[in-house]
GURODO-810133 format. One record per residue: residue number from 1; residue in one letter; x, y, z of N, C-alpha, C, O, CB in turn. Coordinates in steps of 0.1 Angstrom, whole numbers, plus 5000, padded with zeros to 4 digits. Glycine has a CB too. Layout:
<nodes>
(node NUM "a" (X Y Z) (X Y Z) (X Y Z) (X Y Z) (X Y Z))
...
</nodes>
This chain:
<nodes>
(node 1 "x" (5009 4988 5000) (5000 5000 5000) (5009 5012 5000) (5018 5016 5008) (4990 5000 5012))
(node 2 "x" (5005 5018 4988) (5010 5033 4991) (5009 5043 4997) (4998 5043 5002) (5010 5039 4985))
(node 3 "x" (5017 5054 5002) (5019 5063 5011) (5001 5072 5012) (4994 5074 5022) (5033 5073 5005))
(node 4 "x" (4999 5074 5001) (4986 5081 4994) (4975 5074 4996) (4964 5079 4999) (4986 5082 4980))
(node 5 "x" (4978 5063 4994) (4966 5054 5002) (4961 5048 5010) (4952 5040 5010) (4962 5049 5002))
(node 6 "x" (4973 5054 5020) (4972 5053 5034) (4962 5065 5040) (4952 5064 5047) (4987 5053 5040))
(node 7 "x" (4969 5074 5036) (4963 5088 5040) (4948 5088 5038) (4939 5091 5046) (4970 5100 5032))
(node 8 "x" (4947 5081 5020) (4932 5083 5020) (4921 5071 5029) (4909 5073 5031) (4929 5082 5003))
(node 9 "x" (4930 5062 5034) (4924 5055 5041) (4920 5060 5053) (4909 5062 5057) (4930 5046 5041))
(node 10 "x" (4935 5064 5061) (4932 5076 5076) (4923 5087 5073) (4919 5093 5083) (4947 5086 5082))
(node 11 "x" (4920 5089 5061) (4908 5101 5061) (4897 5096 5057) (4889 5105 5055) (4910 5112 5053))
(node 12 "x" (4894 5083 5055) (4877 5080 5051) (4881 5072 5067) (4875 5078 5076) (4870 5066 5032))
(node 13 "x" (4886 5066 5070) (4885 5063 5087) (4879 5071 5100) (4869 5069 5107) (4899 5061 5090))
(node 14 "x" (4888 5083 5100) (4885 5094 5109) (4871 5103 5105) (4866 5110 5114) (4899 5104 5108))
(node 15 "x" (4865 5103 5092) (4855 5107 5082) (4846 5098 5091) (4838 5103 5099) (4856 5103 5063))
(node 16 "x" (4848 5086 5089) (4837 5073 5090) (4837 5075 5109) (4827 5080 5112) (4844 5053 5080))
(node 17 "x" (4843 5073 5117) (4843 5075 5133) (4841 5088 5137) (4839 5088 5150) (4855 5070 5140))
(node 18 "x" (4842 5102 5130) (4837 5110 5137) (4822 5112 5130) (4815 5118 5137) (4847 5123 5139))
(node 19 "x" (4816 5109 5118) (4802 5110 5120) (4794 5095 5129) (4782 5095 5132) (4796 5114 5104))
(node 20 "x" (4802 5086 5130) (4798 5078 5138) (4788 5085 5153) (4776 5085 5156) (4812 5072 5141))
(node 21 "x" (4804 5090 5160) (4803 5098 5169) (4790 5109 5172) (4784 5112 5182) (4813 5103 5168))
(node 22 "x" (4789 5112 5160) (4779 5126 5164) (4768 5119 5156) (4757 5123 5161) (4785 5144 5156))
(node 23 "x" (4764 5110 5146) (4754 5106 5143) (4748 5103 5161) (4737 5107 5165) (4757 5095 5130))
(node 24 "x" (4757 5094 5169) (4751 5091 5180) (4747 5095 5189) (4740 5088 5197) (4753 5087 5184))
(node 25 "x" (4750 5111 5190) (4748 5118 5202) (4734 5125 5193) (4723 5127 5199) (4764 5128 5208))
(node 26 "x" (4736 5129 5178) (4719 5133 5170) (4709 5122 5175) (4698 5126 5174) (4719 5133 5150))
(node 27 "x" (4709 5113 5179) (4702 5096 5174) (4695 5098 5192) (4683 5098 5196) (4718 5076 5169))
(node 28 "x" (4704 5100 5198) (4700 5101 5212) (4695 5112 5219) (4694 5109 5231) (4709 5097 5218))
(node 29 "x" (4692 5121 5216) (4695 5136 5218) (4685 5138 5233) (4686 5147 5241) (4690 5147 5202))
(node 30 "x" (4674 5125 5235) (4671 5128 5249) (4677 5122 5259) (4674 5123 5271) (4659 5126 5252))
(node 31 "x" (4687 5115 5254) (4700 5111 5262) (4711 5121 5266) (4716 5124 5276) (4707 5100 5253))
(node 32 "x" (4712 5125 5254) (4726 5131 5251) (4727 5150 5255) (4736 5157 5259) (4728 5128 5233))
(node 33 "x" (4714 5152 5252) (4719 5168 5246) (4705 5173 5260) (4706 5181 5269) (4716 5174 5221))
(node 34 "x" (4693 5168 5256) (4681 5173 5267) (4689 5173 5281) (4694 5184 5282) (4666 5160 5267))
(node 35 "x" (4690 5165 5290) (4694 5166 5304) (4702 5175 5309) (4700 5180 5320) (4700 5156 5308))
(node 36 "x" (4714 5179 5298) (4723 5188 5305) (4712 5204 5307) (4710 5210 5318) (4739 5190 5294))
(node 37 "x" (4706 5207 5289) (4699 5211 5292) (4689 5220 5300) (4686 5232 5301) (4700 5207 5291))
(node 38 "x" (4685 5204 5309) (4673 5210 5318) (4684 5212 5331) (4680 5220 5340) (4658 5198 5322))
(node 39 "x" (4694 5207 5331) (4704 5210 5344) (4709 5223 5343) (4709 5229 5354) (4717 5201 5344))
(node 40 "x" (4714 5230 5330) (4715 5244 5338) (4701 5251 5336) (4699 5263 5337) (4728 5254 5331))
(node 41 "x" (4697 5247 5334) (4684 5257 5333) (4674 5256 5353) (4666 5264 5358) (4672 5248 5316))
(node 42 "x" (4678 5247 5357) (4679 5243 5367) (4684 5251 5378) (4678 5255 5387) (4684 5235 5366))
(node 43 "x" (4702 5252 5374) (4711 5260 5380) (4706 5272 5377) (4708 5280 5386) (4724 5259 5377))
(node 44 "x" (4700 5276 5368) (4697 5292 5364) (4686 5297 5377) (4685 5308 5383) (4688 5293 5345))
(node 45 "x" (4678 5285 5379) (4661 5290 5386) (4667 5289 5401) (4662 5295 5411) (4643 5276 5383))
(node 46 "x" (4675 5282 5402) (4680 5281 5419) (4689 5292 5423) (4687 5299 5434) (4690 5265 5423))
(node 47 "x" (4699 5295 5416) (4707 5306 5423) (4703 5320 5419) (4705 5331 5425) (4722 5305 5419))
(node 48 "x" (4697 5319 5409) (4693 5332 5396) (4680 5336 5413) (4681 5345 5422) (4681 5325 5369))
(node 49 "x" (4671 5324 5412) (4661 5325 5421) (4664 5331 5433) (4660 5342 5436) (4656 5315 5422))
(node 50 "x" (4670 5322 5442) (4673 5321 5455) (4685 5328 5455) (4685 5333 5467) (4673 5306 5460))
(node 51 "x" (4697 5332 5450) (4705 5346 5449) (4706 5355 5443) (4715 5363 5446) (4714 5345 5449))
(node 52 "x" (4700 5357 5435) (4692 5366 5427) (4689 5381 5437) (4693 5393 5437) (4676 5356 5423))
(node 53 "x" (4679 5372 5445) (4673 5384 5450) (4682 5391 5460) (4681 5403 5464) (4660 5381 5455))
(node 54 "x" (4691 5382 5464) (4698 5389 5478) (4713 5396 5470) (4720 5405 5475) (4703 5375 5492))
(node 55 "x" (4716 5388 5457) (4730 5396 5452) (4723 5401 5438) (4723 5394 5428) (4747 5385 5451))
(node 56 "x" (4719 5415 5439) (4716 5420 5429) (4727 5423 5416) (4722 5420 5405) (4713 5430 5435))
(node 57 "x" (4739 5427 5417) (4747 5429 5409) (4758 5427 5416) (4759 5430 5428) (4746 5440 5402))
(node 58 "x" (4770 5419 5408) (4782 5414 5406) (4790 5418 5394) (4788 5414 5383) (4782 5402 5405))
(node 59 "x" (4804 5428 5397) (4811 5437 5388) (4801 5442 5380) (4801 5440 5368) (4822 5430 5379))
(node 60 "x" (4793 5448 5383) (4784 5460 5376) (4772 5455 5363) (4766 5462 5356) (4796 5473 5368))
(node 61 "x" (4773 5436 5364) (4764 5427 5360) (4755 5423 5366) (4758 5417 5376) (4767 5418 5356))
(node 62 "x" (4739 5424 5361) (4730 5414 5371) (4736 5397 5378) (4743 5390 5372) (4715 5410 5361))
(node 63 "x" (4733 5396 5384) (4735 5384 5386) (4735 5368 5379) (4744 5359 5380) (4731 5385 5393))
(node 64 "x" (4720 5367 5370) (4718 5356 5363) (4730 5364 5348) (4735 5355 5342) (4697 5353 5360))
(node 65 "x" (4733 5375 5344) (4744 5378 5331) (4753 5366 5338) (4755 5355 5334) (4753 5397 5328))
(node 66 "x" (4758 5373 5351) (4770 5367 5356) (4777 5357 5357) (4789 5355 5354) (4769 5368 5364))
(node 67 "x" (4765 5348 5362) (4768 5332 5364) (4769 5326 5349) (4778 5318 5347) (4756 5323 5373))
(node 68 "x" (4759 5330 5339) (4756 5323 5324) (4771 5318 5320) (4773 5306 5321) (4748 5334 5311))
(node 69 "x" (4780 5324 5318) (4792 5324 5312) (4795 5307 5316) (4794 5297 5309) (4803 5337 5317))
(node 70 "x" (4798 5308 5330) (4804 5296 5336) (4797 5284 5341) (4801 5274 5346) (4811 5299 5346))
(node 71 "x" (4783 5289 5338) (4773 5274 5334) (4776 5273 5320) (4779 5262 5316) (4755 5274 5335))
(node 72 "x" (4776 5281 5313) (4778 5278 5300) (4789 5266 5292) (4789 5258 5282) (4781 5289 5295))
(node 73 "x" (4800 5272 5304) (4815 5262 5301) (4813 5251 5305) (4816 5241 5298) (4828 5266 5309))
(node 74 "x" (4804 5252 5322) (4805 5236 5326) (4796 5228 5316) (4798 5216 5313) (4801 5233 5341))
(node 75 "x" (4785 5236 5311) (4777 5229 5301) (4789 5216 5290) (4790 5204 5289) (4769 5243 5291))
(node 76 "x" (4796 5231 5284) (4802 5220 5272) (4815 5213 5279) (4821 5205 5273) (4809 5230 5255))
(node 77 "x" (4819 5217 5291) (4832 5209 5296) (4826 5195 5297) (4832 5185 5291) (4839 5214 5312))
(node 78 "x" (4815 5192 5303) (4814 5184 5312) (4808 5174 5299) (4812 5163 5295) (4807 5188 5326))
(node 79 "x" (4797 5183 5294) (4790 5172 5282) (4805 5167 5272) (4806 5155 5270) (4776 5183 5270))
(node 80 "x" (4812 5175 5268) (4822 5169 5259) (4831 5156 5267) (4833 5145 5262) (4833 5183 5255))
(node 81 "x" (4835 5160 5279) (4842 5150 5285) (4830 5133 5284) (4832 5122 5279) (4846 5158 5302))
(node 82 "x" (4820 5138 5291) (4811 5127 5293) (4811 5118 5276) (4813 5106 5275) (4795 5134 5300))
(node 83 "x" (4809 5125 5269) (4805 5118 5250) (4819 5113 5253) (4817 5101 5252) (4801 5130 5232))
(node 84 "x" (4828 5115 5254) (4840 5111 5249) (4843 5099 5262) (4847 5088 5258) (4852 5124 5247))
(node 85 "x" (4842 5100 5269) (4842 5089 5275) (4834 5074 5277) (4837 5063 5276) (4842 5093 5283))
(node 86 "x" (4817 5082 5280) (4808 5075 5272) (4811 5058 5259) (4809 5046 5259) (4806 5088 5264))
(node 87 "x" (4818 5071 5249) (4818 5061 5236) (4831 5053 5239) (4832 5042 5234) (4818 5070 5219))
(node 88 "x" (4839 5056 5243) (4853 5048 5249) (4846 5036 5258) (4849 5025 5253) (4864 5059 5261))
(node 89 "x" (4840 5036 5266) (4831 5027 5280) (4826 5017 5267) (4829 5005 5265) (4814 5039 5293))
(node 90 "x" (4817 5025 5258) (4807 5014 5249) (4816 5007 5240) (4813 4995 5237) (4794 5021 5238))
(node 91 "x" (4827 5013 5236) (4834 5001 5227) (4845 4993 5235) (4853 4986 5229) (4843 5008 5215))
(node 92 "x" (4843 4993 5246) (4853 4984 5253) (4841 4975 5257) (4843 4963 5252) (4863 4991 5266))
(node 93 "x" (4831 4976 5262) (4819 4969 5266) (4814 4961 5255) (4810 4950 5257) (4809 4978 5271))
(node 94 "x" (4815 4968 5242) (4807 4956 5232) (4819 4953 5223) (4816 4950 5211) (4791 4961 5222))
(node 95 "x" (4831 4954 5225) (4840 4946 5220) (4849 4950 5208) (4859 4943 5203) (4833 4936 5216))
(node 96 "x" (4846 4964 5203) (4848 4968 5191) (4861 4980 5193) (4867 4986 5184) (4833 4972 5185))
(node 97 "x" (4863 4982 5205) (4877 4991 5206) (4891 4984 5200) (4902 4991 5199) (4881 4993 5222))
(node 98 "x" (4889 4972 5197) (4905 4965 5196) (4903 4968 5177) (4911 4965 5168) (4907 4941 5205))
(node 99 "x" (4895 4970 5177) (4894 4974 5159) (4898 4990 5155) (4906 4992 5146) (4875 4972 5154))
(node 100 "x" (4892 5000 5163) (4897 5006 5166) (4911 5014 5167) (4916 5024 5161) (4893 5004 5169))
(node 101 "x" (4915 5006 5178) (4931 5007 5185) (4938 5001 5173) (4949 5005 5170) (4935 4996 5203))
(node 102 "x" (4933 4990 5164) (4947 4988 5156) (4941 4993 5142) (4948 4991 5133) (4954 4969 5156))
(node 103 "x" (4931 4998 5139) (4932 5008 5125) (4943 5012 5120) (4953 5009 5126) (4925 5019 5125))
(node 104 "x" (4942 5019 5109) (4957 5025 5106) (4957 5045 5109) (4964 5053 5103) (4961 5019 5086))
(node 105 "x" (4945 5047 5119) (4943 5054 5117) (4956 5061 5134) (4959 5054 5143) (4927 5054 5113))
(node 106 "x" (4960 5072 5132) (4970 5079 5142) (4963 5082 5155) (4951 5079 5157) (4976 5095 5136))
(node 107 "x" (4972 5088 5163) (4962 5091 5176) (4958 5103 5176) (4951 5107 5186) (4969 5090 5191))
(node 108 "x" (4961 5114 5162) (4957 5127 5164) (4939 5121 5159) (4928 5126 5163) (4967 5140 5153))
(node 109 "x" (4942 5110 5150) (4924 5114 5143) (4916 5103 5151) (4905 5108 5154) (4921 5111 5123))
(node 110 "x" (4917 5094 5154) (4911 5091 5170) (4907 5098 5178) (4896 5096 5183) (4918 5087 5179))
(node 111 "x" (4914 5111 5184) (4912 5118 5193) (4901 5126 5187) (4889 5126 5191) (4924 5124 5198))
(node 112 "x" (4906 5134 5174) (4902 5141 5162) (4885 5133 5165) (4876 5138 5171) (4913 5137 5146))
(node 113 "x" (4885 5121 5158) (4870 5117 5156) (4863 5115 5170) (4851 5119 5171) (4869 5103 5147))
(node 114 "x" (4870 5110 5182) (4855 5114 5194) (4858 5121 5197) (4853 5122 5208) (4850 5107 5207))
(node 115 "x" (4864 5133 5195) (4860 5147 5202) (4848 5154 5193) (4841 5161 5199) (4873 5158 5203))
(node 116 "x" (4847 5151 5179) (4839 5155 5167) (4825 5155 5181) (4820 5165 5186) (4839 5141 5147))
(node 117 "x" (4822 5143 5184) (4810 5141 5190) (4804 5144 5202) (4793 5145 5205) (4808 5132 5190))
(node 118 "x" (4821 5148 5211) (4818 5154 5223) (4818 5171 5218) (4808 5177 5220) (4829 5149 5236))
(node 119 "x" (4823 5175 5216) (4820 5191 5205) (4805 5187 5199) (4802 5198 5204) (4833 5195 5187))
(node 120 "x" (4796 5183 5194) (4789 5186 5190) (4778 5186 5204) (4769 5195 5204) (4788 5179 5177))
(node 121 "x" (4778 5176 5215) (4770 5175 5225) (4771 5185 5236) (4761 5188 5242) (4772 5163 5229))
(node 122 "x" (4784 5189 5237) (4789 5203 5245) (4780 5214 5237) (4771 5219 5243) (4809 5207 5243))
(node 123 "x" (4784 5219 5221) (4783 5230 5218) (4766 5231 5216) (4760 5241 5219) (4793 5233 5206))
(node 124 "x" (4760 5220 5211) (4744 5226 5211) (4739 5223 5224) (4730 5232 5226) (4732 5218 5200))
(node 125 "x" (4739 5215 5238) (4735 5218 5246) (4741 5233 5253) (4734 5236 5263) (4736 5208 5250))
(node 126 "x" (4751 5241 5249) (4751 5253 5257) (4744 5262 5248) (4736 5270 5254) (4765 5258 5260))
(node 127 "x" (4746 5263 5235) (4736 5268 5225) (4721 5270 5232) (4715 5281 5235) (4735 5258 5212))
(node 128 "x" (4718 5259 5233) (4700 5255 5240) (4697 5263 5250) (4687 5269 5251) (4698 5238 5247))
(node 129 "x" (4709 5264 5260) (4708 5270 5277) (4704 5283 5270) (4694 5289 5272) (4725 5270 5288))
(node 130 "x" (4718 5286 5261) (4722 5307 5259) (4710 5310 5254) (4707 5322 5255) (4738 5314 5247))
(node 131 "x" (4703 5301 5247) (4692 5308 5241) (4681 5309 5247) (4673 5319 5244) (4689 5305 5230))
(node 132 "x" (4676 5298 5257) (4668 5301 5269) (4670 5308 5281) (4661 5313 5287) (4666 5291 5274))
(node 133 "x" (4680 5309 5282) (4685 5324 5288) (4685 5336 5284) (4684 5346 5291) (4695 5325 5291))
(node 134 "x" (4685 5338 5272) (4690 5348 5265) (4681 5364 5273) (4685 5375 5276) (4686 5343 5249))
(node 135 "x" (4667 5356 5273) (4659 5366 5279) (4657 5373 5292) (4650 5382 5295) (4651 5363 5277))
(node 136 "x" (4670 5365 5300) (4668 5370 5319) (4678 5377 5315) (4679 5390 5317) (4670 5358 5336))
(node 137 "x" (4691 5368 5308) (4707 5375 5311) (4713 5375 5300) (4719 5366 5295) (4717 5368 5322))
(node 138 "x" (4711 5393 5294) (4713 5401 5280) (4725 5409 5281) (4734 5410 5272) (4701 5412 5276))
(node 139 "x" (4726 5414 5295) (4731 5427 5295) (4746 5421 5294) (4749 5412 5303) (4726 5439 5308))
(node 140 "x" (4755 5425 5284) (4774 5421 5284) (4774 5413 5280) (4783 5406 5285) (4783 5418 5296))
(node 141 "x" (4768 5407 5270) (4770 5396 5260) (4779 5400 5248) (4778 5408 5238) (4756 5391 5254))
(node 142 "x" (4790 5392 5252) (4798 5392 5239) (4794 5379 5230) (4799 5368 5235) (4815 5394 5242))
(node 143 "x" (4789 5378 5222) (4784 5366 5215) (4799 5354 5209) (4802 5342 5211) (4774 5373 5200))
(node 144 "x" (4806 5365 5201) (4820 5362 5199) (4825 5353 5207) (4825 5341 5206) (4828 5372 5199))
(node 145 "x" (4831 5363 5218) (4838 5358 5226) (4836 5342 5233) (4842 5331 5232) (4837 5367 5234))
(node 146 "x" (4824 5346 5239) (4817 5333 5240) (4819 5322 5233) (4826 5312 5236) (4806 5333 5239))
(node 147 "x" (4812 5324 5221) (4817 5311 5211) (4832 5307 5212) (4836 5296 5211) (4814 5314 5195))
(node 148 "x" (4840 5316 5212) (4857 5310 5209) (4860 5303 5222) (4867 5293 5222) (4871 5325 5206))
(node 149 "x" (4853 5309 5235) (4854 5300 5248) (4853 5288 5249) (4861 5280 5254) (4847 5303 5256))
(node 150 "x" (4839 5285 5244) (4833 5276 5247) (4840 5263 5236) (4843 5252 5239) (4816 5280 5247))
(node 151 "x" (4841 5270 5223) (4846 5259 5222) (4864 5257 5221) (4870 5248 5216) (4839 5256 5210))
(node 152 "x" (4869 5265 5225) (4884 5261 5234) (4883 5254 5245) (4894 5249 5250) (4891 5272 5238))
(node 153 "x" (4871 5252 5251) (4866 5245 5266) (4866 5234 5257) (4876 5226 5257) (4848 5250 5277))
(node 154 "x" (4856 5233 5247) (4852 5216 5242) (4861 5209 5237) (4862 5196 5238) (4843 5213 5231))
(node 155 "x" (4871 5218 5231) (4885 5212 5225) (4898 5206 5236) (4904 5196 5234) (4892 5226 5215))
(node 156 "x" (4900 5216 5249) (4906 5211 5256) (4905 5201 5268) (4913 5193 5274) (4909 5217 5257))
(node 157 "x" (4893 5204 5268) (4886 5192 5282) (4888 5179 5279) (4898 5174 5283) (4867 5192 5286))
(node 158 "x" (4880 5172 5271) (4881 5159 5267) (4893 5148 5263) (4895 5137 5267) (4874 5159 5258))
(node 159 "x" (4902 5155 5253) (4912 5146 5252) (4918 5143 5255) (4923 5133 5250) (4916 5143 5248))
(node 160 "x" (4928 5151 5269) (4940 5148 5277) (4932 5136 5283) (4937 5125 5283) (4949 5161 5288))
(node 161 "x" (4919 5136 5289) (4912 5125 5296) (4907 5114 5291) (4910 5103 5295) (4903 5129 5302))
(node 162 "x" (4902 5116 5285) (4898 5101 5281) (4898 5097 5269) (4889 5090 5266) (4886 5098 5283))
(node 163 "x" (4907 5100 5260) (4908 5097 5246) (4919 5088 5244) (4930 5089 5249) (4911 5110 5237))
(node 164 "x" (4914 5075 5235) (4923 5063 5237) (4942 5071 5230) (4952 5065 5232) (4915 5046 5225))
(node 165 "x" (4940 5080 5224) (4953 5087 5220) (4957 5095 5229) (4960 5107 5226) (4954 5094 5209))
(node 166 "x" (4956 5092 5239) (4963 5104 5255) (4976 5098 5256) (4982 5103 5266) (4953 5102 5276))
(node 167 "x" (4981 5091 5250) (4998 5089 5250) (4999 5077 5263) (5010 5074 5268) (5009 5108 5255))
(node 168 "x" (4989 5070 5267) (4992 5060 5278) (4995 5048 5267) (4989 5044 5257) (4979 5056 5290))
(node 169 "x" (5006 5044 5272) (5005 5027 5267) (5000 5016 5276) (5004 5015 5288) (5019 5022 5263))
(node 170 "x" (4990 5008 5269) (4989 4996 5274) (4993 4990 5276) (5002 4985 5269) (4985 4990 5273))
(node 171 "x" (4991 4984 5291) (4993 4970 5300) (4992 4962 5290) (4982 4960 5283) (4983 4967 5312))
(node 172 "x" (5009 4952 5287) (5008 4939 5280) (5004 4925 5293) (5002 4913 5293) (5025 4936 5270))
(node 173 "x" (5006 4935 5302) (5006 4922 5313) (4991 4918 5318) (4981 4925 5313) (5016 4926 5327))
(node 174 "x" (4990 4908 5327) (4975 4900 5330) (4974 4905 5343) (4983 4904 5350) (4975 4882 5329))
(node 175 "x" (4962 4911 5348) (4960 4913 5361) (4961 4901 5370) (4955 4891 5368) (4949 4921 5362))
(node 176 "x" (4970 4904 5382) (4969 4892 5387) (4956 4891 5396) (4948 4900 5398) (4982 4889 5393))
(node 177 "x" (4955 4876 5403) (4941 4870 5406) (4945 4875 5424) (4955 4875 5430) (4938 4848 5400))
(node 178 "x" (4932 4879 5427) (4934 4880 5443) (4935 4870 5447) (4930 4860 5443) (4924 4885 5450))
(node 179 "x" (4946 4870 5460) (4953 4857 5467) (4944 4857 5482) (4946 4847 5489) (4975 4859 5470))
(node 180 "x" (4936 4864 5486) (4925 4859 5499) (4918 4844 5498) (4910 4840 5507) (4910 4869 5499))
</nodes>
């Protein structure tokens, strides 16, 4: 096999596992994308609510502007980390990671293709929140900014952690059997 068709192989590979990825998290979406969701929206009615009224403004922002930013992050931190681990858990569970792990595909486009899916489950569940918020907490919205945040949050959270290309090598050895 030639050099050229290797590459084109690593690129219908990483093509074929990152819409894998996000086909699954679209397929599931009251799994996947609804819960976080209703979780900050959650966080919004409890502190927005219940501190709301006692801390009016923080650095010269209402309070619900205030907090949005950093629900927003944990929104896509946490959802990106979870998809990417998630689909790591399911292919070890039904058998199909050792296909995977020896593709010919690198550890950038591994990483590359489940993060495709934890970015897509991060970025529209915070989307969902910002725009159901949109209407308590307006005032100091940089729209921009935001976006470049959030997804530098989605890009960096997930793959130092749980991406089978985090640079660990596998144990060739057998766990040994408890001696009790």
């Amino acid at each position: 096999m030639s050099a050229a068709e290797l590459r084109i192989r690593q690129h219908r590979g990483t093509t074929a596992l990152a819409g894998r990825e996000t086909r699954r998290v679209l397929a599931l979406w009251t799994q996947t994308i609804l819960p976080p969701i209703l979780t900050a929206i959650l966080f919004l009615a409890v502190f927005g609510g219940a501190l709301g009224k006692r801390i009016h403004h923080v650095e010269g922002l209402p309070y619900l502007t205030f907090i949005l930013p950093g629900l927003l992050v944990m929104t896509v931190a946490a959802q990106s980390f979870a998809n990417c681990s998630t689909s790591l858990f399911q292919a070890k569970n039904e058998g199909y990671i050792e296909d995977i792990l020896t593709s010919p595909l690198r550890p950038w486009q591994l990483a590359a293709s489940y993060l495709s899916g934890g970015l897509a489950r991060g970025l529209i569940s915070a989307l969902a929140v910002a725009l159901l918020a949109l209407p308590f907490a307006h005032e100091g919205a940089q729209p921009v900014l935001a976006a470049l945040a959030l997804l530098l949050t989605g890009l960096v959270s997930p793959p130092s952690a749980s991406s089978p290309a985090s640079g660990r090598k596998r144990s060739t050895s057998t766990p040994s059997s408890p001696t009790s």
